[in-house]
C-alpha positions as CSV (number, residue, x, y, z in Angstrom):
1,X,-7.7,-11.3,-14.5
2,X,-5.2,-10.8,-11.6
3,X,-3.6,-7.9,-12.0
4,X,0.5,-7.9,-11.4
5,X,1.2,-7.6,-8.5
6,X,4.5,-7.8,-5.8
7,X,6.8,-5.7,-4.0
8,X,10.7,-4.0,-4.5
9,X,13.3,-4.2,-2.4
10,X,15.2,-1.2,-2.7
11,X,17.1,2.2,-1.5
12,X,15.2,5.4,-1.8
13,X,17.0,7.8,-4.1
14,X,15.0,10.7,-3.4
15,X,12.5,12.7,-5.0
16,X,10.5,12.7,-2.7
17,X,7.0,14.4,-3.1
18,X,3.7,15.3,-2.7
19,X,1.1,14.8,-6.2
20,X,-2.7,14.9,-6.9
21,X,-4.0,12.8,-9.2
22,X,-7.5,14.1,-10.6
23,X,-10.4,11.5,-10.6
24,X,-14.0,12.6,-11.3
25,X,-15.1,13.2,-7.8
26,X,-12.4,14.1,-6.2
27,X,-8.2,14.6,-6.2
28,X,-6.0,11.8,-4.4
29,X,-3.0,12.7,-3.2
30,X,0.4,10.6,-3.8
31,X,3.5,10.4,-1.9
32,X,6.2,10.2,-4.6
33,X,9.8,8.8,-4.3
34,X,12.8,7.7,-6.7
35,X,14.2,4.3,-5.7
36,X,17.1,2.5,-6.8
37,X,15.8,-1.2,-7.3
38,X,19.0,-3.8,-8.2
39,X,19.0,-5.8,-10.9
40,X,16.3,-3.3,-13.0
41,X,17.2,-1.2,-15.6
42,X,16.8,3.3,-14.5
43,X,15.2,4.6,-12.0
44,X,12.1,3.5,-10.3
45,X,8.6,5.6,-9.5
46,X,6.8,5.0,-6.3
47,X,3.0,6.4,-5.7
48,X,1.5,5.9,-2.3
49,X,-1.8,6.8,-1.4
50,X,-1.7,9.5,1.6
51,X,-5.4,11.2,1.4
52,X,-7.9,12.8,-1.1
53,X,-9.7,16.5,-0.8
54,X,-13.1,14.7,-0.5
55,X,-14.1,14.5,3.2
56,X,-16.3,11.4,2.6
57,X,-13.5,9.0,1.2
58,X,-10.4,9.5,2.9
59,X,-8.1,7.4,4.5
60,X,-7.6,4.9,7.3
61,X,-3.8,5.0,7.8
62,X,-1.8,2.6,10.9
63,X,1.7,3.6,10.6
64,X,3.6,1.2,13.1
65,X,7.0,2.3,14.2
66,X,7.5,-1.2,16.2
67,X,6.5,-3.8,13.1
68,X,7.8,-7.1,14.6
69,X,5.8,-9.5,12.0
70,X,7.4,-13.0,11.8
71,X,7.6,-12.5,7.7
72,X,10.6,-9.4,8.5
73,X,12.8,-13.0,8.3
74,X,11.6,-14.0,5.4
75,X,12.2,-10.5,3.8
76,X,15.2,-9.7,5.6
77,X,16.8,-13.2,3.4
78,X,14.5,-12.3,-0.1
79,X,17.5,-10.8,-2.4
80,X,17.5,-6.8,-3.2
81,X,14.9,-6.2,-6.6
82,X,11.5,-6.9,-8.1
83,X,9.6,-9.6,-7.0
84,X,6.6,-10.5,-8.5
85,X,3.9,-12.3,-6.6
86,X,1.1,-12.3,-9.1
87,X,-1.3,-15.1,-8.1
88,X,-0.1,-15.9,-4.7
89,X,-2.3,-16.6,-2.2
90,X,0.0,-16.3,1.0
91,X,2.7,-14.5,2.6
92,X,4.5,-12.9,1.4
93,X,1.6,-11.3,-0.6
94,X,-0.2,-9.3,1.6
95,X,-4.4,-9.5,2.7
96,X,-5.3,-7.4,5.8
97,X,-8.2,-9.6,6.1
98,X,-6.9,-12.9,5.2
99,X,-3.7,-13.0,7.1
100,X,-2.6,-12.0,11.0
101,X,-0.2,-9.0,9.3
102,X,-2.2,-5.9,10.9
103,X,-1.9,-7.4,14.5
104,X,-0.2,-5.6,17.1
105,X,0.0,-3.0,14.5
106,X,-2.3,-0.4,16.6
107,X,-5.6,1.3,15.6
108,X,-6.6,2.5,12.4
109,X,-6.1,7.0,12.2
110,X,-8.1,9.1,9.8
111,X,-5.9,11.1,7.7
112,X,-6.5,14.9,7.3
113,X,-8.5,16.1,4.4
114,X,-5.3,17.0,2.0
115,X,-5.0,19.9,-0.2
116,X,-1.1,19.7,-1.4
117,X,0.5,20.5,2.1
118,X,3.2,19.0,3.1
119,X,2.2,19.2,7.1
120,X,-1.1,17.1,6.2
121,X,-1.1,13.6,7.9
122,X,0.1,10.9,6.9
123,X,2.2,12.7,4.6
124,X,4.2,14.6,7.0
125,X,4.6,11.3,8.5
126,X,5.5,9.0,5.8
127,X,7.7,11.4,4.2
128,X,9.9,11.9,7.2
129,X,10.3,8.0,7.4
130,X,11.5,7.7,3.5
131,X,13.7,10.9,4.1
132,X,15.4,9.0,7.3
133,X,15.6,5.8,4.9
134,X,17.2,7.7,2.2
135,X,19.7,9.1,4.4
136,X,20.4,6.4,6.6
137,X,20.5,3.8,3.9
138,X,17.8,1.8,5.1
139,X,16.4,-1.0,2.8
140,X,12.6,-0.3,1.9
141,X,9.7,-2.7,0.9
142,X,7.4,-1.1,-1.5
143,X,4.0,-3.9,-2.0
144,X,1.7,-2.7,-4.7
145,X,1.0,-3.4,-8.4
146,X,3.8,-2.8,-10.5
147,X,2.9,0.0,-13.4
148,X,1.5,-1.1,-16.8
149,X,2.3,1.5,-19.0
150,X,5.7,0.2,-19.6
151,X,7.5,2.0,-17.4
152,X,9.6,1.0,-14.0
153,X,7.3,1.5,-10.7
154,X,4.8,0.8,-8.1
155,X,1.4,1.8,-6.8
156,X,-2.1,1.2,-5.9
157,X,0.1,0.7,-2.3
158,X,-3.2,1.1,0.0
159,X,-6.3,-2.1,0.4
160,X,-7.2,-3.3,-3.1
161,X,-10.3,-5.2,-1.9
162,X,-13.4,-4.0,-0.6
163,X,-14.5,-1.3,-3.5
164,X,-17.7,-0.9,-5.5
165,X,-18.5,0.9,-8.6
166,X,-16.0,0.6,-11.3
167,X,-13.4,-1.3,-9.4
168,X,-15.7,-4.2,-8.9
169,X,-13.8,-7.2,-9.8
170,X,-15.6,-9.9,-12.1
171,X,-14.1,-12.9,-13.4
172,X,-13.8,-12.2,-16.8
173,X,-12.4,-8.4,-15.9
174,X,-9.0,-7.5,-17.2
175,X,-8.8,-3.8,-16.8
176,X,-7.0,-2.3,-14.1
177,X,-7.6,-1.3,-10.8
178,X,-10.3,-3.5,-9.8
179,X,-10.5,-5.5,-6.6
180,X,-8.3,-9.0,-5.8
181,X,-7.3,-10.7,-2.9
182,X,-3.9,-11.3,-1.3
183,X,-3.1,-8.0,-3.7
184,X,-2.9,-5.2,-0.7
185,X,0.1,-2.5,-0.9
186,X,2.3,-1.4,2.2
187,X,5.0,0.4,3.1
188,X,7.7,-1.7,5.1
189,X,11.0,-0.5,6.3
190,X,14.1,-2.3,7.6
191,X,15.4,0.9,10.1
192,X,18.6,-1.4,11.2
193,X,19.5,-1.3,14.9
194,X,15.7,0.7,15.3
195,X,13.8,-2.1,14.2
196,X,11.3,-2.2,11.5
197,X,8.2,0.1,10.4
198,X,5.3,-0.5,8.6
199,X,2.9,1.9,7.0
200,X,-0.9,0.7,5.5
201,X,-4.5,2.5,4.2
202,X,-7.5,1.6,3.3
203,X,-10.0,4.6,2.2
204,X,-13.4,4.8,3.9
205,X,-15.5,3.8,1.0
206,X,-14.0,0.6,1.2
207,X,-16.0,-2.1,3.2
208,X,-15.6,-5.7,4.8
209,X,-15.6,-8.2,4.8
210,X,-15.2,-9.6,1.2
211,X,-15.3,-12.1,-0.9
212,X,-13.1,-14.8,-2.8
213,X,-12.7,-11.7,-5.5
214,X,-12.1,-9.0,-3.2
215,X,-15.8,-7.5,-3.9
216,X,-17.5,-6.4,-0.7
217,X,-19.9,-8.9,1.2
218,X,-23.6,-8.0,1.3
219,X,-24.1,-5.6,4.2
220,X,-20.6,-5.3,5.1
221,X,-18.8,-1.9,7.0
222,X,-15.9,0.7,6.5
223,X,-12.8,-0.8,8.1
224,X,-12.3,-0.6,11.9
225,X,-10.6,-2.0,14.8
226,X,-13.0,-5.0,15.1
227,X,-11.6,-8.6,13.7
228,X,-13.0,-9.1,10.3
229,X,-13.8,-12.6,9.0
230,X,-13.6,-13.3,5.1
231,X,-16.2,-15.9,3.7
């Protein structure tokens, strides 16, 4: 089952913080934000990935402070809001390995191992870049899976392909958090007369290429800097 999936145009409200979520092996780290998303009812929740406190799964992070991706037209015309993209299997949906989105984006940076800090990369990072956007007004592209518990936001904003274990995806599957393709999350950010910034992860455990369900190929790698073909 494809999960649902899309991105919100919006204005960050504030809020903006640091949280662990506990999973069995190890804590992942969150970046947190309010956003004001038109033509949706209350306030909005973000959760982007930023790092765990397991050495052996952390992230790959590019944040690009010169994004110059054709598709800024195309979301520089979509209105302010929620816009679902459940199912789509092009651009605007996002797929690092199926689409030329990453290029010219630079190389791929380990974060640090993160323990709650604020000066922890890419936290210190990302947060300085929402905290600019909330001042400055800036208009802010969340891509993710929207929340399923009923309540307004966004996250899973990191590579959603590529996994094993329990988020294998299988055709019949209908739970949550299990690979898909053209479901990736970013970060984008109209900065106005600065141009445009873009900010995407993929954890180390994940590996490529993969196939038409997002499920790793047979002897594939971590993520690199090397083209990746899909079969």
């Amino acid at each position: 089952m494809t999960l649902k999936y899309g991105y919100v145009k919006c204005i960050v409200a504030g809020g903006i913080r640091i949280k662990a979520t506990k999973r069995r092996r190890e804590a992942q780290y969150h970046l947190h934000a309010n956003l004001e998303v038109p033509g949706t009812d209350g306030t909005w929740d973000v959760a982007v990935n930023v790092g765990t406190n397991d050495a052996d799964d952390q992230l790959r992070y590019r944040l690009a402070l010169d994004f110059h991706h054709p598709m800024r037209e195309a979301l520089a015309k979509a209105k302010m809001g929620k816009a679902d993209l459940t199912g789509t299997i092009a651009l605007p949906a996002l797929d690092f390995l199926r689409s030329d989105l990453l290029a010219e984006t630079g190389k791929w940076r380990d974060s640090d191992v993160m323990d709650g800090s604020e000066d922890r990369e890419p936290y210190r990072s990302l947060a300085r870049l929402l905290q600019n956007a909330q001042s400055r007004g800036w208009t802010v592209y969340f891509f993710g899976r929207f929340y399923d518990d009923g309540t307004n936001g966004i996250h899973d904003i990191h590579m959603n392909q590529g996994s094993s274990g329990e988020f294998v995806h299988r055709p019949d599957d209908d739970g949550n958090d299990h690979n898909d393709v053209w479901q990736d999350g970013a970060v984008i950010v109209d900065m106005g007369d600065d141009g445009w910034a873009a900010y995407v992860t993929a954890f180390t455990q994940q590996n490529v290429p993969t196939d038409d369900l997002g499920n790793p190929e047979p002897g594939g790698h971590e993520v690199d800097d090397n083209p990746v073909g899909v079969s």
